[in-house]
C-alpha positions as CSV (number, residue, x, y, z in Angstrom):
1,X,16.9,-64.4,50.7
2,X,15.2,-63.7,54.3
3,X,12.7,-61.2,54.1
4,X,14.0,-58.1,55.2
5,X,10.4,-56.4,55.4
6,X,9.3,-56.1,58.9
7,X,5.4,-56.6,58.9
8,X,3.8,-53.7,60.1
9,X,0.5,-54.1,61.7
10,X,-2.0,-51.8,64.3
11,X,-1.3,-53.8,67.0
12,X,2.7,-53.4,66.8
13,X,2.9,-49.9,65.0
14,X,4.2,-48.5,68.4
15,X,7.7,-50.6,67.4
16,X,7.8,-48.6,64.3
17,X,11.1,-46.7,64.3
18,X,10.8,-43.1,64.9
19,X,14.1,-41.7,64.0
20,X,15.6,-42.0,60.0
21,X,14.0,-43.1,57.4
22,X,11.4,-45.6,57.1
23,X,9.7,-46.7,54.3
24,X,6.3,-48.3,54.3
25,X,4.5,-50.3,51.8
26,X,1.0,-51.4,51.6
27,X,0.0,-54.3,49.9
28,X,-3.1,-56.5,49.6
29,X,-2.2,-60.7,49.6
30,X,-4.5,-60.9,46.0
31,X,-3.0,-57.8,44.3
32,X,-1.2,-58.8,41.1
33,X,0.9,-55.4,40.9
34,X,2.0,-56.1,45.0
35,X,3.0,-59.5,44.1
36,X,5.3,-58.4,41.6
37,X,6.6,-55.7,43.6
38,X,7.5,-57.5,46.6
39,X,10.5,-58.8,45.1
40,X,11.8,-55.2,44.1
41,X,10.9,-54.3,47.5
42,X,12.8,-57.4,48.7
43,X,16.1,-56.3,47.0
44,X,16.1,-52.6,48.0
45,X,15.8,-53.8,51.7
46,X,18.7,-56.0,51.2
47,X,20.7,-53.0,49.7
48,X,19.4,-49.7,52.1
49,X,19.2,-52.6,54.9
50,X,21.8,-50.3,57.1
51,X,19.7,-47.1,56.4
52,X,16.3,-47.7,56.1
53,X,13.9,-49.5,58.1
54,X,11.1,-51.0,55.6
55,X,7.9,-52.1,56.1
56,X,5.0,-54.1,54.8
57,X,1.8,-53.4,55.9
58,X,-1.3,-55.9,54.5
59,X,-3.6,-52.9,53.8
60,X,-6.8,-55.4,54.3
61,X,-6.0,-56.5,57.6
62,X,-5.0,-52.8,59.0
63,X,-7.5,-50.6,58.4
64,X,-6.6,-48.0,61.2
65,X,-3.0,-47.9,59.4
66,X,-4.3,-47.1,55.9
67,X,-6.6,-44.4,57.4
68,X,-3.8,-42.8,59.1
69,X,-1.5,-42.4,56.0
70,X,-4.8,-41.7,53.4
71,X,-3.8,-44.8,51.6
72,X,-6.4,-45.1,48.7
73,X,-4.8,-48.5,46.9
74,X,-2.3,-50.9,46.5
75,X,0.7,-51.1,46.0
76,X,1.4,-48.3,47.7
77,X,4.2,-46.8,49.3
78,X,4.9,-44.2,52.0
79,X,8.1,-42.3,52.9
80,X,8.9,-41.2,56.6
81,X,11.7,-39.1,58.1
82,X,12.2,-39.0,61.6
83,X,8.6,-40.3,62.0
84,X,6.7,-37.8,59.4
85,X,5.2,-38.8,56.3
86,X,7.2,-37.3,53.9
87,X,5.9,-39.1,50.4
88,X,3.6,-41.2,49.0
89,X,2.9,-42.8,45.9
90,X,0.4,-45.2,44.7
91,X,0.9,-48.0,42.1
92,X,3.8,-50.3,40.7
93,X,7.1,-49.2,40.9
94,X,10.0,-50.9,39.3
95,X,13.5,-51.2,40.4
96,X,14.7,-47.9,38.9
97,X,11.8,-45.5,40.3
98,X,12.1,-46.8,43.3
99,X,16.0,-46.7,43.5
100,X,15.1,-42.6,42.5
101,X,12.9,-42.1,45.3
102,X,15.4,-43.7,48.0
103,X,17.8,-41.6,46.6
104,X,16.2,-38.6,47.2
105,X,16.1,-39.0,50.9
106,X,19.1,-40.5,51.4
């Protein structure tokens, strides 16, 4: 499977789309709990592909980024509609929590 994340960095935040839903998640490359979320994240991309633009942001190389959404760990993941932060959540989620989330603002 391609990866359907677009990386997200400081330099090319101003591509970020501003209208709909996006969803952003930060991850560090030596986190144990991102590594075994990426693949969850993978799928829902594949799925909500026509509907929500995702992200992954590396949260050690984009510090600006992390200070502009208060993230305070990784995994985390951030909610947007129409460009405003919406929800955020720190820690694992599995396929289930995160399908509930996306559901909610679909």
């Amino acid at each position: 499977m391609m990866n359907v994340l677009k990386n997200l960095t400081t330099e090319n935040f101003s591509q970020k789309n501003e209208t709909g839903i996006n969803l952003l998640s930060f991850s560090k490359d030596w986190c144990a709990q991102c590594y075994t979320q990426q693949p969850i994240l993978e799928q829902a991309a594949e799925k909500y592909r026509e509907r929500i633009h995702f992200y992954q942001i590396n949260a050690d190389d984009n510090v600006d980024l992390i200070k502009k959404y208060n993230v305070l760990s990784a995994p985390s993941l951030v909610v947007e509609k129409d460009g405003r932060a919406v929800y955020d959540v720190a820690g694992f989620l599995d396929q289930e929590q995160l399908e509930s989330i996306i559901a909610y603002y679909l």
